[in-house]
C-alpha positions in Angstrom: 79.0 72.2 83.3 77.0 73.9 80.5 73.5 75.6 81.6 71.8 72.9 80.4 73.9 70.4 82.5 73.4 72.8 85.2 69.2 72.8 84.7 69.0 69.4 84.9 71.2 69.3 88.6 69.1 72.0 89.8 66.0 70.0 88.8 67.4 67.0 90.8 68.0 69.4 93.7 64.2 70.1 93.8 62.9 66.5 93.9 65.8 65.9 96.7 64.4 68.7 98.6 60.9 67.7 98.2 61.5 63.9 99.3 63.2 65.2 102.2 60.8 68.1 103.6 57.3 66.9 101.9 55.6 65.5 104.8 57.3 68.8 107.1 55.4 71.3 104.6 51.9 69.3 105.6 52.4 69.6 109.3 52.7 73.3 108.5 49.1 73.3 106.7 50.6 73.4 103.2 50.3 70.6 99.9 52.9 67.8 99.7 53.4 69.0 96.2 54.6 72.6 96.6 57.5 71.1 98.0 58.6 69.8 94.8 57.8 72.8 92.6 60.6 75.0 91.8 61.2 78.7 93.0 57.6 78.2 94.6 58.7 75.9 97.2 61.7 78.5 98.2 58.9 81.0 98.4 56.5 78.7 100.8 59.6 77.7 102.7 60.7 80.7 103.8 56.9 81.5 104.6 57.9 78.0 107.4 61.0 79.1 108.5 59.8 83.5 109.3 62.2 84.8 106.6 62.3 87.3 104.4 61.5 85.9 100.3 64.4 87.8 99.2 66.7 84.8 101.2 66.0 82.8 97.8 67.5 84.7 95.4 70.9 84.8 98.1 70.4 80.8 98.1 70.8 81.3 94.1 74.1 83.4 94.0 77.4 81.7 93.5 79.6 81.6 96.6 76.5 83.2 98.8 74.8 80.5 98.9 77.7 78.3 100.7 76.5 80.5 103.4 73.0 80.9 102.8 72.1 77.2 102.1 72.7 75.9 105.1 71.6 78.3 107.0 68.5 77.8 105.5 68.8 74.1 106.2 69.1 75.0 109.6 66.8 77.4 110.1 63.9 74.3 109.2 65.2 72.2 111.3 64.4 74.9 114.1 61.2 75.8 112.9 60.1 71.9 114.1 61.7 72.5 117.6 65.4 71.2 116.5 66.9 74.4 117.7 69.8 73.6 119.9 73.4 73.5 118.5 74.0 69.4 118.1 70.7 69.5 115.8 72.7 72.9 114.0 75.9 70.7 113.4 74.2 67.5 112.1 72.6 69.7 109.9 75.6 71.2 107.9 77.7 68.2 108.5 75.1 65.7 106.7 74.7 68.8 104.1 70.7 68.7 104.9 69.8 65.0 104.7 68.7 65.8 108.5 65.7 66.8 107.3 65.1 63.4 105.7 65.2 61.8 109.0 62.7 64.7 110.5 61.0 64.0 107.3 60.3 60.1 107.9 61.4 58.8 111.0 61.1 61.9 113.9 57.3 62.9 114.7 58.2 66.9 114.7 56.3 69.5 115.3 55.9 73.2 113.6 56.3 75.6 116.2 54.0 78.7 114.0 55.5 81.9 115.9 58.8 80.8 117.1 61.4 83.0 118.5 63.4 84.2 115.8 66.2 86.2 118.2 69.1 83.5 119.2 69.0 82.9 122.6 72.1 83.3 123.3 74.8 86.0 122.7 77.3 83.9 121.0 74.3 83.0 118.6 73.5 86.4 117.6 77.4 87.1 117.6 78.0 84.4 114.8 74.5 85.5 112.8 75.6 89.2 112.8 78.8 87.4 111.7 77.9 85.3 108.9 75.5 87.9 107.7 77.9 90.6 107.6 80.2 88.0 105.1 77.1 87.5 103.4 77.0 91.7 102.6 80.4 92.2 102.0 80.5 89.4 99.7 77.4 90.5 97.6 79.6 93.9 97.7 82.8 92.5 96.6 81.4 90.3 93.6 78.8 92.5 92.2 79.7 95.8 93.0 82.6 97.1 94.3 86.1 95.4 94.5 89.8 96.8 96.6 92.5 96.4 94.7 96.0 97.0 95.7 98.9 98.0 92.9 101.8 95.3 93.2 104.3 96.5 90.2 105.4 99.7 88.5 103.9 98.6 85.4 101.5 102.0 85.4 103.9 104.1 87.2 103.6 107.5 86.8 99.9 107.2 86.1 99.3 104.8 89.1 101.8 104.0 91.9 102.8 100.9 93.9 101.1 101.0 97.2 98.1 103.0 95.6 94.9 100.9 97.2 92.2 101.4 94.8 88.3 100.5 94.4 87.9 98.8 91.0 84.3 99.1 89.8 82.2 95.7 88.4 79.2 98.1 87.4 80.8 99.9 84.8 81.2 97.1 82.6 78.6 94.7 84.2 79.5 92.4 86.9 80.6 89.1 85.9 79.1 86.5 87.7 81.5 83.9 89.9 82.3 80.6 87.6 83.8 79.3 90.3 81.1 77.9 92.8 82.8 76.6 95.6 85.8 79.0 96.9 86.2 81.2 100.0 84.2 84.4 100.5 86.4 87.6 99.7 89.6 85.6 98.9 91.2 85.8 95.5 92.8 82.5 94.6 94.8 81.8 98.1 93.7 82.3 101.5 96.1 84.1 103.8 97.8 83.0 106.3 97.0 79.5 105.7 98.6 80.0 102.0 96.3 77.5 100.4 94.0 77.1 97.4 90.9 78.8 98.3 88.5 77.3 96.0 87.9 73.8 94.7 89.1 73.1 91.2 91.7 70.3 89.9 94.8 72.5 88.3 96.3 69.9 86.5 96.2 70.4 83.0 95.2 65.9 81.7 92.4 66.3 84.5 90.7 69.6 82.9 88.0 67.8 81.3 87.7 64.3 83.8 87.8 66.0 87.5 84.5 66.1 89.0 85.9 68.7 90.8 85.9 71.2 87.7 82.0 70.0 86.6 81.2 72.4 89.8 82.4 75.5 87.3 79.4 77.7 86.0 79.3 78.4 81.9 80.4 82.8 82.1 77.3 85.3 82.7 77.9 88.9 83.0 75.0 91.7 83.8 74.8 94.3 81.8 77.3 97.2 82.7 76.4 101.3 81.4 80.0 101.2 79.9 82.0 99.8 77.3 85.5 99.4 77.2 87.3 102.3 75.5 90.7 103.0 74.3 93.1 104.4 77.2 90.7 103.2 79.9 92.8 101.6 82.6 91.5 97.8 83.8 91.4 94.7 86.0 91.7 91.7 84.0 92.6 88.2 85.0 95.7 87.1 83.6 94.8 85.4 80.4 97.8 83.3 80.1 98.2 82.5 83.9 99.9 79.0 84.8 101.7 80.1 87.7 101.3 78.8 91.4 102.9 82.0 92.3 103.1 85.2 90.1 106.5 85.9 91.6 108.0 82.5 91.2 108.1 81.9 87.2 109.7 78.5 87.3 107.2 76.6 89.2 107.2 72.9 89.3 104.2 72.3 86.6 101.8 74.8 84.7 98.9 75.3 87.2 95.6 75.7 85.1 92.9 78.0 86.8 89.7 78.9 86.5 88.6 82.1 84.7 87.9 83.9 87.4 90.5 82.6 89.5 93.5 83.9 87.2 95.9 86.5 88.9 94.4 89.9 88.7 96.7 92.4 86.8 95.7 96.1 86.3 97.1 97.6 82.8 95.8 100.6 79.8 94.0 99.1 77.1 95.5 100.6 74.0 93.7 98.9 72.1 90.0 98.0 71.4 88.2 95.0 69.7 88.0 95.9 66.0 91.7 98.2 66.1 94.8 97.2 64.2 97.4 98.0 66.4 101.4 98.5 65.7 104.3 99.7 68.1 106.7 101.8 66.6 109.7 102.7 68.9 107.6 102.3 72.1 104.7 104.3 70.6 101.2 103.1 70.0 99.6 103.5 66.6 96.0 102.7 65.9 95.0 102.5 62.4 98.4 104.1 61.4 97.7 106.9 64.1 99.7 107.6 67.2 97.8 106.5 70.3 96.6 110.3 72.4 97.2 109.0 75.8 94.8 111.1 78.9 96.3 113.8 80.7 97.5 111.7 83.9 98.9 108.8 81.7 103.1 109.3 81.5 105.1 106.7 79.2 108.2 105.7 80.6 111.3 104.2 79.1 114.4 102.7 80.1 117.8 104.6 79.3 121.2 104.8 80.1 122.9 107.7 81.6 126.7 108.9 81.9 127.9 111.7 84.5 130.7 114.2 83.8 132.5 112.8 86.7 132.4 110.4 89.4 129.3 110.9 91.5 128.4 109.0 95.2 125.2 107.0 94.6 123.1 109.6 96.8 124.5 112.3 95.0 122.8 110.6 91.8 119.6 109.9 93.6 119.1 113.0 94.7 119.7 114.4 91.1 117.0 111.8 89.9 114.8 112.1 92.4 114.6 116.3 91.5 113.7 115.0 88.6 111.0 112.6 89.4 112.8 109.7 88.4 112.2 107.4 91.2 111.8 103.2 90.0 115.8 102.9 91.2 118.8 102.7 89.2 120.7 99.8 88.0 124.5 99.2 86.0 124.0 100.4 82.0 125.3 98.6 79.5 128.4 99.6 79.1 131.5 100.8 81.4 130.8 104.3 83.6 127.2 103.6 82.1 124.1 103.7 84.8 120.9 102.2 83.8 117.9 104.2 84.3 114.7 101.9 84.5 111.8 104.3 83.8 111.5 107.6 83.1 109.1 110.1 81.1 110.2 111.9 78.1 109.9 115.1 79.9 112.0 114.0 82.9 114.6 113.1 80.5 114.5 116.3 78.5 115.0 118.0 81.7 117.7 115.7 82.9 119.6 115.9 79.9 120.4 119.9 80.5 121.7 118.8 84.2 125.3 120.3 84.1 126.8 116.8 85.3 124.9 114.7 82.9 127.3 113.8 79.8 125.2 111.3 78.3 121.6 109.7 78.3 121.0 107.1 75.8 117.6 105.5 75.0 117.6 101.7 75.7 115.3 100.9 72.5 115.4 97.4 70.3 115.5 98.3 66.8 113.1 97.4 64.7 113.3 93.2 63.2 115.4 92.4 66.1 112.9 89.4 67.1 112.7 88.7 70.7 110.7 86.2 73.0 107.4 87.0 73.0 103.9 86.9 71.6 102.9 85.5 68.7 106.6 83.2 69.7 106.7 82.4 66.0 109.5 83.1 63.7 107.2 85.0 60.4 107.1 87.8 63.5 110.2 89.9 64.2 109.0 91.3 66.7 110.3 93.1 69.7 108.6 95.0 72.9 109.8 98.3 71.2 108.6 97.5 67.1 105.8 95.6 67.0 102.9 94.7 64.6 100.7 95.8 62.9 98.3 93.4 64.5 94.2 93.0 64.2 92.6 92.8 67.7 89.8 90.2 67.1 86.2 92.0 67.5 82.9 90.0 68.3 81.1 88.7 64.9 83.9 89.7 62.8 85.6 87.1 60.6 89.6 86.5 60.0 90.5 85.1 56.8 93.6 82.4 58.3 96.8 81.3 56.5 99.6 79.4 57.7 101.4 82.6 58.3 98.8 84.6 60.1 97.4 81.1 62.6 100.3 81.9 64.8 98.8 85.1 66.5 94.9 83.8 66.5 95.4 79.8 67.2 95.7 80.8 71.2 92.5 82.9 71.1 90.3 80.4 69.1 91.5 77.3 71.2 92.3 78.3 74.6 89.5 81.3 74.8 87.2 80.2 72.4 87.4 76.3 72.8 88.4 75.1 69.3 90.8 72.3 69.1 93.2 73.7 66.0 95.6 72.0 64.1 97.8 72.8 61.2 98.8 70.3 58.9 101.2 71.9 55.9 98.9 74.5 54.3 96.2 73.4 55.6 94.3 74.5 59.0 91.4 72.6 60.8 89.2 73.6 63.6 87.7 71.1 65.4 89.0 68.7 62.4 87.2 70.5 59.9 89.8 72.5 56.8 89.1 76.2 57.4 90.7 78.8 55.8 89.2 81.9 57.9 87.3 82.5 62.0 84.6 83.9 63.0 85.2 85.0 67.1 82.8 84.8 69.5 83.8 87.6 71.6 85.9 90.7 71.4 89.5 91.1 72.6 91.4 93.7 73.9 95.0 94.9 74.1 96.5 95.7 77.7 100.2 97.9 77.7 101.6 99.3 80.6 102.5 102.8 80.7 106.1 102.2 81.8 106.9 100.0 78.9 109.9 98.5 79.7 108.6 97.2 82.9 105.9 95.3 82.0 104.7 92.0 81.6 101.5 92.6 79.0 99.6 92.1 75.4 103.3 92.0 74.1 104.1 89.0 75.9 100.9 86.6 76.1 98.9 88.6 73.1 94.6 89.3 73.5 92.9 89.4 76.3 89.2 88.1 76.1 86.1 89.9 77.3 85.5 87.6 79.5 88.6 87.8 81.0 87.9 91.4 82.2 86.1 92.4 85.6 85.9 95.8 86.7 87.2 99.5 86.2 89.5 101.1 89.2 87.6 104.3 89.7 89.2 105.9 93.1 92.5 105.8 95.3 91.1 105.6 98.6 94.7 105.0 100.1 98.4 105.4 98.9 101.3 104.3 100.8 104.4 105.1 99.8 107.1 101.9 100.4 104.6 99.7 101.7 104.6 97.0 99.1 108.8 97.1 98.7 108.9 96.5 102.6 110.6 100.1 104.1 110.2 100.8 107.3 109.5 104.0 106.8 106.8 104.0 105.0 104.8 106.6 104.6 101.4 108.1 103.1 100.7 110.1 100.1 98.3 112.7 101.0 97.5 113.7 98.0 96.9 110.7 96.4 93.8 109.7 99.1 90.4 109.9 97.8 91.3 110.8 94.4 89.9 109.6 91.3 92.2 107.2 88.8 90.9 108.5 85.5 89.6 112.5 84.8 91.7 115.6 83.2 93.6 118.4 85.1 95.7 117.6 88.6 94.7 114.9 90.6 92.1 116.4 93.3 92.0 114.9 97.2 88.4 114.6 98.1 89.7 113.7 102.0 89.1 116.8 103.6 85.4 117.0 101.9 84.8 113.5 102.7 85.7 113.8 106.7 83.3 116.9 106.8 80.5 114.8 105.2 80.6 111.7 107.8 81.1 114.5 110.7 78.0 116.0 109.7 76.2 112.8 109.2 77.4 111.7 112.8 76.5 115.3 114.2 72.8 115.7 112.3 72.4 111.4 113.3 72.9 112.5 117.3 70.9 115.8 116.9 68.0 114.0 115.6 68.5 111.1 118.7 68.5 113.9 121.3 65.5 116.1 120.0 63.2 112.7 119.2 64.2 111.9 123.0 62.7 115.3 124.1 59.7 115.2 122.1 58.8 111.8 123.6 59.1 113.9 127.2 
């Protein structure tokens, strides 16, 4: 729905709620009208009910409010003497019309200075509960997100089984579009392995399903940050049809929700406003190679030869010396082992190994097309030699030609909502000829750092602002083997509590950390026991 659409629901919302608790707000002393007036009759109400006025802007947040809504419906019903757990349960299962029938047909009471304390332990049990998911959800979509690394795509410059805290403040928390999900759950809920939010995935029903009229139109707060060149993000995958990320051949394309999309973690290379080219794996910005941050380490595929026949832990253990550590795989020719990643300086090294013969660089040459984006055949273009390519920058205009429509038609349709057509020479938006854009947003350009293991920009092309959700700011845990399933896995010490981005070797902030809450604890205690004297 669009905000207007969404105005207009809220505003029937209000006259429901005043038809079904007008006559309760006179038995409490107040006017029949200020249950109908909106924002003021949240503040009155929670003046009835003994809560705090801050509970309406929770009733206002997307996702929160499942929670907060009906406890709110409940809490009325308690504040005219419904207060055991049959009247709690009719409540949320008749989503508040309960109160109609207090409303109209019961002759209720207010009780003024009720008992706010459940009576019973379970009671305060589920409160501390629900108010605890309440917390941690305001956390999680506002503030502060974990997020765990699934694939080698930034290995060396982050690591599979690194756990990190991904930051929404830096570029402003985006608000949830989705308004009817699970708290703290992604797009599946575990264990149960379902959908965790309500939204019709089927590509004819995108614009018919009542079920996707819930979605709210994209907000975002405003963040102290912008987006820079080389800064590592979460984005939600903007091409992402997939039931499973793992499975590519699923039965049908699954259409999701923005913020729904699978969460990947990449460098953006590139910035709205940059023309961007690959040139033998290399980034080049405005015809200048790309200065990657200290910690960042390209990696590239290659094939190596040994001077004689070597037992596979033999060659491990030579690769692993050299920090070569994503596996090893056949090469492409006879006595030929492929290496899958490696830096340039590991291979440098590796090359002056006395039983290394050969290491050749695995690179596609430049017009050897291959399958990926703009999937059009004016583009030779390969993951190696690619571009030059303008990322799309907010208020600036593309002049558009029959040759060029192939690498913006996806951004002005699927991201910017344009229906786009080309007909000969000729290109309509939205049925009208056109020969140049003007985008609404700007785009960005995600690589990972071990380029030949990873699904990116080169494959799907742009990813919109909107698309994007938060900066990973700290490693609070690394696991080594974790995610691949060893048994014996094991920690990286000096990966925990480190920050992702900065210059110089990585720093642990454990051991500081641990001294901090040990002093908190210890100063917390002190101050219990000489308060407890004083009061002697």
């Amino acid at each position: 729905m669009t905000w207007t659409q969404w105005f207009i629901f809220l505003i029937v919302i209000q006259i429901i709620h005043g038809l079904g608790t007008w006559k309760l707000y006179t038995k409490t002393g107040r006017k029949a009208w200020e249950a109908f007036l909106p924002i003021y009759n949240g503040v009155i109400l929670m003046k009835i009910i003994s809560r705090p006025w801050w509970w309406i802007i929770l009733m206002f947040l997307p996702i929160v409010n499942l929670i907060m809504i009906p406890a709110v419906w409940v809490e009325t019903a308690r504040s005219f003497g419904k207060d055991t757990k049959k009247d709690a349960l009719i409540c949320i299962v008749t989503l508040g019309f309960y109160l109609f029938y207090l409303n109209y047909v019961e002759d209720v009471t207010y009780i003024e200075n009720r008992r706010l304390k459940p009576k019973t332990s379970s009671g305060e049990w589920i409160t501390s509960i629900l108010f605890a998911i309440v917390a941690a959800t305001i956390v999680h979509t506002y503030f502060f997100q974990p997020f765990v690394i699934p694939s080698s795509s930034l290995e060396k410059s982050l690591l599979i089984g690194d756990f990190l805290i991904v930051s929404k403040i830096h570029y402003g928390a985006r608000a949830p579009m989705t308004t009817v999900a699970t708290p703290m759950v992604h797009d599946t809920i575990p264990v149960l392995k379902k959908k965790s939010y309500l939204f019709s995935d089927k590509f004819e029903d995108r614009n018919t399903s009542l079920l996707n009229k819930l979605q709210l139109p994209y907000f975002r707060l405003p963040g102290f940050e912008k987006i820079e060149r080389n800064d590592i993000v979460v984005f939600n995958q903007p091409a992402d049809t997939l039931l499973d990320m793992n499975k590519f051949k699923p039965d049908r394309n699954y259409y999701k929700p923005i913020d729904k999309k699978t969460n990947l973690v990449k460098r953006c290379v590139g910035v709205a406003g940059d023309t961007l080219e690959i040139r033998d794996g290399y980034v080049f910005i405005d015809s200048e190679q790309n200065k990657l941050p200290p910690r960042s380490h390209i990696q590239f595929s290659y094939d190596i030869r040994f001077k004689r026949n070597l037992q596979p832990s033999r060659i491990y253990d030579i690769l692993d010396k050299h920090d070569i550590t994503d596996g090893l795989g056949y090469g492409t020719q006879e006595g030929y082992y492929r290496i899958p990643a490696a830096t340039d300086g590991a291979i440098t090294r590796l090359k002056a190994h006395p039983e290394v013969a050969e290491i050749i660089s695995i690179k596609k040459e430049k017009g050897f097309q291959e399958d990926i984006f703009p999937r059009d055949p004016n583009y030779s273009w390969n993951i190696d030699n690619f571009g030059p390519i303008y990322i799309p920058k907010k208020g600036a205009t593309v002049q558009l030609n029959t040759e060029n429509i192939a690498l913006y038609k996806r951004a002005i349709s699927e991201y910017e909502g344009h229906n786009v057509v080309t007909r000969g020479n000729e290109i309509l938006i939205d049925n009208v000829p056109t020969t140049s854009y003007t985008f609404r947003q700007d785009y960005y350009w995600m690589m990972g750092d071990n380029r030949h293991n990873s699904i990116d920009s080169r494959f799907w092309g742009f990813v919109p602002y909107d698309h994007v959700f938060g900066k990973p700011v700290f490693i609070w845990m690394s696991i080594d083997g974790l995610m691949e399933g060893v048994k014996n896995w094991s920690f990286r010490w000096d990966r925990i509590f480190t920050t992702v981005s900065g210059s110089g070797k990585r720093t642990s902030y454990l051991i500081p950390f641990i001294v901090v809450v040990f002093s908190i604890t210890f100063l917390n205690k002190w101050r219990k026991k000489k308060k407890a004297k004083a009061s002697k």
